[in-house]
N, C-alpha and C positions, 0 to 999 in steps of 0.2 A: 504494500500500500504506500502510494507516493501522498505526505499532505504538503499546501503550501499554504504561506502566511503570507500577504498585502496587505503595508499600512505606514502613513507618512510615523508613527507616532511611535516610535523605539521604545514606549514605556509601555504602552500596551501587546507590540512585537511579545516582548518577552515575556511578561504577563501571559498571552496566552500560548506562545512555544511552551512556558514550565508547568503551567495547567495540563496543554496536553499529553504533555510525555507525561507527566503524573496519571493520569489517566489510561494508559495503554501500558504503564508499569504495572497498574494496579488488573489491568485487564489478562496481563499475561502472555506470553506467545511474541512474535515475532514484532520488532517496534519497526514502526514505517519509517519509511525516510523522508526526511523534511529537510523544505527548500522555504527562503526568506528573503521579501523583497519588500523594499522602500517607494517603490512607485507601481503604477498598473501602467505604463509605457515600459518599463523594464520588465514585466510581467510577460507582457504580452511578444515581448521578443523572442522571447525562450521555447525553445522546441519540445522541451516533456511535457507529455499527459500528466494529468496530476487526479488523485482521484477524490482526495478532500479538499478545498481551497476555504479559507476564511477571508475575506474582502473587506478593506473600510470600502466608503462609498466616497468620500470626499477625498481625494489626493492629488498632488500636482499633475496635469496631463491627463490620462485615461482614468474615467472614475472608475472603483470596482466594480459595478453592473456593467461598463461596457468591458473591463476587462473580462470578465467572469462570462461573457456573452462570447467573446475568445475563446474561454477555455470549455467552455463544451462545444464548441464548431470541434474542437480534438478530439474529447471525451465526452460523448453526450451524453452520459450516466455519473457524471463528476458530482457530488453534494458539495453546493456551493451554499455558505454561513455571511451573510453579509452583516459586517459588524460596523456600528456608527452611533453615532450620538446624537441624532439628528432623526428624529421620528416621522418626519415629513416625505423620506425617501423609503415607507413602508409601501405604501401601495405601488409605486412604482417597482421595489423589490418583488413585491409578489406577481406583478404581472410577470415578474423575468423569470419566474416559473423557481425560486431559491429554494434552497431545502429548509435553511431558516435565519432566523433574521434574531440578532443579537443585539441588545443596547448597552453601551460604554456608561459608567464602566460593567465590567463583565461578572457577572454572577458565576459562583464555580460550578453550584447547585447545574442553575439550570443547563450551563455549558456541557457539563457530566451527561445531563440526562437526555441531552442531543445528539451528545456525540456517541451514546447507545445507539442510537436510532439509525444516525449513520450508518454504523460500522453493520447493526444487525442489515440494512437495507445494501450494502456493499457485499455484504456476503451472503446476499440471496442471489442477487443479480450475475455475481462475480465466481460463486464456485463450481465448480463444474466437475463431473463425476466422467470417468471412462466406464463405459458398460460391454463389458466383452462377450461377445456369443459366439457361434458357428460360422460365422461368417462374415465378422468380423468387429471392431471396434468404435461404440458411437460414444458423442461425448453430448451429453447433455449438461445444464445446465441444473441447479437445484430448485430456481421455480418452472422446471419446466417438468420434475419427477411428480407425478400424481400420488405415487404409493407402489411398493413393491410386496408381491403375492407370491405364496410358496402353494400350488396346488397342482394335484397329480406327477410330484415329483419334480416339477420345473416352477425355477423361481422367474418369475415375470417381473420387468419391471412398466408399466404405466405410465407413458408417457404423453406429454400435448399434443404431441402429433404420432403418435401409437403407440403399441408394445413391444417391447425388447425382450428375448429368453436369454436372459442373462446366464455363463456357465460355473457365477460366483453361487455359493449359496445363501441362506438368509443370515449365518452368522457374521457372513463378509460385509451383508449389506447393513446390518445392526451398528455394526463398529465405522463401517466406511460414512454412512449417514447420521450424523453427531452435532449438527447443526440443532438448533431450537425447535424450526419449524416441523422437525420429524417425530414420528414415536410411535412406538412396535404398539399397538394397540391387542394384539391378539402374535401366537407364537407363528401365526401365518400371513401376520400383517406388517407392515413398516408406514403409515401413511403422510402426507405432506399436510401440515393442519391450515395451510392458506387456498386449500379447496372444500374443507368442509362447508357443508348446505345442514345437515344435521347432527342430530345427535341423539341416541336412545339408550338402553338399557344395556342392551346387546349388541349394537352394532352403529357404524357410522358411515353417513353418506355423503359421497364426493362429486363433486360438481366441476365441469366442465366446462363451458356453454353449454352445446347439447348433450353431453357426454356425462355417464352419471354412472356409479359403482357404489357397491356397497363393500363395507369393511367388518369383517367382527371384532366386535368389542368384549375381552376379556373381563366379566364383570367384576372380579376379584381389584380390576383394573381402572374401574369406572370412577371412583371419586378422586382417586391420583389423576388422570387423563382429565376427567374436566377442569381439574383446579391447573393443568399443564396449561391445556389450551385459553382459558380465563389472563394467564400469566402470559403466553403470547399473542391475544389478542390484545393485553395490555401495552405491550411494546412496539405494537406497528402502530398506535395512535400516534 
């Protein structure tokens, strides 16, 4: 994960560089690399994708909305944070389609609980599974896996645009899918919880557009799995 920082204002630069590595210390795993710039002209010169950016909006030269208007012509899935003190440049941010909009100075609170949002929405978009079968290897993406099925001896996986006979088993697919949005709901099931349409006693139903499956639901299973999904429904707000 590449993040970048644009801002005339060196007290906030660092303010929020030490927030966010505090942050991604605290979260574990791999810390991204971070780039730092003093103008949105100098920004906009630079050739890397970036996949988080924090933007003031007021700076000499290019403001951060049209820089940040730059950096997704790159990375059109970039979560751009537009940071300012200046509350009048709110609706114009949200026409720019931003991920979110920050006022100086910076709360740690709320910045923490954005920069969840990001990272969970980066790494739905961003992670990608190889699915190996007979003839050959497809890679999907994790909002693109519906839920993976162990029936009549072949594990299926369920995918947006069909099904895969995967020649991994379901143990491979438990450990391999470790993201939030997943969970083995039954010892024959693995489902994607950002397709659920319902939910019952015993089973759960997955939605598609017009494409719809059901899943069994392990009832031993059932008050852990709705207080799961409760807890990531809470996180994609």
């Amino acid at each position: 994960m590449r993040i970048v920082f644009c801002d005339d204002d060196s007290v906030i630069l660092r303010q929020l560089l030490s927030l966010v590595k505090e942050f991604f210390a605290n979260l574990g795993g791999a810390e991204p690399e971070y780039s730092v710039y003093c103008s949105g002209d100098e920004l906009i010169r630079q050739r890397e994708q970036f996949d988080i950016a924090f933007l003031d909006v007021e700076m000499p030269g290019a403001s951060g909305i049209h820089a940040g208007a730059k950096l997704k012509e790159k990375n059109p899935r970039i979560k751009i944070f537009i940071v300012t003190a200046y509350p009048d440049y709110l609706d114009e941010a949200m026409r720019f389609q931003v991920f979110r909009y920050l006022s100086k100075p910076i709360d740690k609170t709320r910045l923490f609980r954005n920069l969840k949002d990001a990272v969970h929405s980066y790494n739905m978009e961003t992670c990608e599974f190889p699915i190996e079968t007979n003839t050959g290897v497809f890679v999907r993406r994790s909002e693109e896996i519906i839920c993976v099925e162990t029936t009549n001896r072949k594990t299926i996986v369920h995918t947006t645009d069909g099904d895969l006979i995967s020649i991994k088993n379901m143990e491979y697919w438990r450990e391999a899918l470790s993201l939030p949005c997943f969970y083995s709901t039954h010892r024959s099931y693995i489902i994607n919880m950002r397709f659920i349409y319902s939910i019952s006693n015993d089973s759960v139903i997955l939605k598609n557009g017009e494409q719809q499956m059901d899943a069994f639901l392990s009832r031993r299973k059932f008050t852990h799995f709705k207080n799961a999904y409760l807890v990531y429904m809470e996180s994609t707000k």
